[in-house]
C-alpha positions in Angstrom: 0.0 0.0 0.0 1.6 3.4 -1.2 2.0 5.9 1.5 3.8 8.7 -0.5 0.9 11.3 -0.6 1.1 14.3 1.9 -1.8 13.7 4.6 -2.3 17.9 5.4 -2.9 18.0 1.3 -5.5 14.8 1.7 -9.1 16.1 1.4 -11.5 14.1 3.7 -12.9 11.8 1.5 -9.3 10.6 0.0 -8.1 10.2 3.5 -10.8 8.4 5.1 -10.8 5.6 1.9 -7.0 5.1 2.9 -7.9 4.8 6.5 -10.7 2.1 5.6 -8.2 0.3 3.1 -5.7 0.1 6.2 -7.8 -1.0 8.5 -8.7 -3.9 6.0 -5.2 -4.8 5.6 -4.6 -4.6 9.1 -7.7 -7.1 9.9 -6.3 -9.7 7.5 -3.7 -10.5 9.6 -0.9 -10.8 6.7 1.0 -8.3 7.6 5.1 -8.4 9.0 4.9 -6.4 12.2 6.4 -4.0 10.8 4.3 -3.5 8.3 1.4 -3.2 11.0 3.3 -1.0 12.7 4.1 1.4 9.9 0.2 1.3 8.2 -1.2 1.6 12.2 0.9 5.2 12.8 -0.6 5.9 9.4 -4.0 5.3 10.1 -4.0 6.9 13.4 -2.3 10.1 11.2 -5.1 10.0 8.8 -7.6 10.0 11.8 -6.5 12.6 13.3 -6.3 14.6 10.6 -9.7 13.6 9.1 -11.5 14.5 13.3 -9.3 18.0 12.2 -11.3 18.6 9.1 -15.0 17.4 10.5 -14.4 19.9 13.2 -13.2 22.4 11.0 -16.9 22.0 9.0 -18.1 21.6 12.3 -17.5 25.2 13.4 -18.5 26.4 10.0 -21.8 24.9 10.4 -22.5 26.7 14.2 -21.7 29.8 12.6 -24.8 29.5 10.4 -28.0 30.7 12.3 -31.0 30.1 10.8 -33.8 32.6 10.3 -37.7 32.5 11.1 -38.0 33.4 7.3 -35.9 30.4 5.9 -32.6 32.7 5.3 -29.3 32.2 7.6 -26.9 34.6 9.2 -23.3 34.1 9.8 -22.8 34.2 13.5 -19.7 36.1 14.5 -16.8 33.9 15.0 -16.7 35.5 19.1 -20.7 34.4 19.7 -20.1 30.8 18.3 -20.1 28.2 21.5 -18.1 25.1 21.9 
């Protein structure tokens, strides 16, 4: 399994099919230890940074209030709770 692509320059969906693809490789059981090793500090980098982007969208989406007539607002950044 290639792991030569930069995971910061990974958009959400490419990283989370590599993350599924190791995790199938790492339930097969066929793997040196190494190998397990190496793809298992790869998935846990792709998880990491894939929770970064969901909660990057995450905020975006609190910052959106929704109007009694069916229009939203953009909250500012300092009203938006965590």
């Amino acid at each position: 399994m290639p792991m030569e692509k930069n995971i910061e320059s990974m958009e959400f969906e490419e990283a989370l099919d590599e993350l599924e693809k190791i995790v199938k490789a790492l339930d097969e059981g066929r793997l040196s230890l190494k190998e397990a090793s190496d793809l298992y500090i790869r998935g846990m980098q792709l998880k990491n940074h894939c929770t970064k982007l969901l909660e990057t969208v995450e905020l975006k989406l609190n910052q959106i209030s929704p109007r009694e007539n069916g229009t939203v607002n953009m909250v500012e950044r300092e009203e938006v709770n965590i």
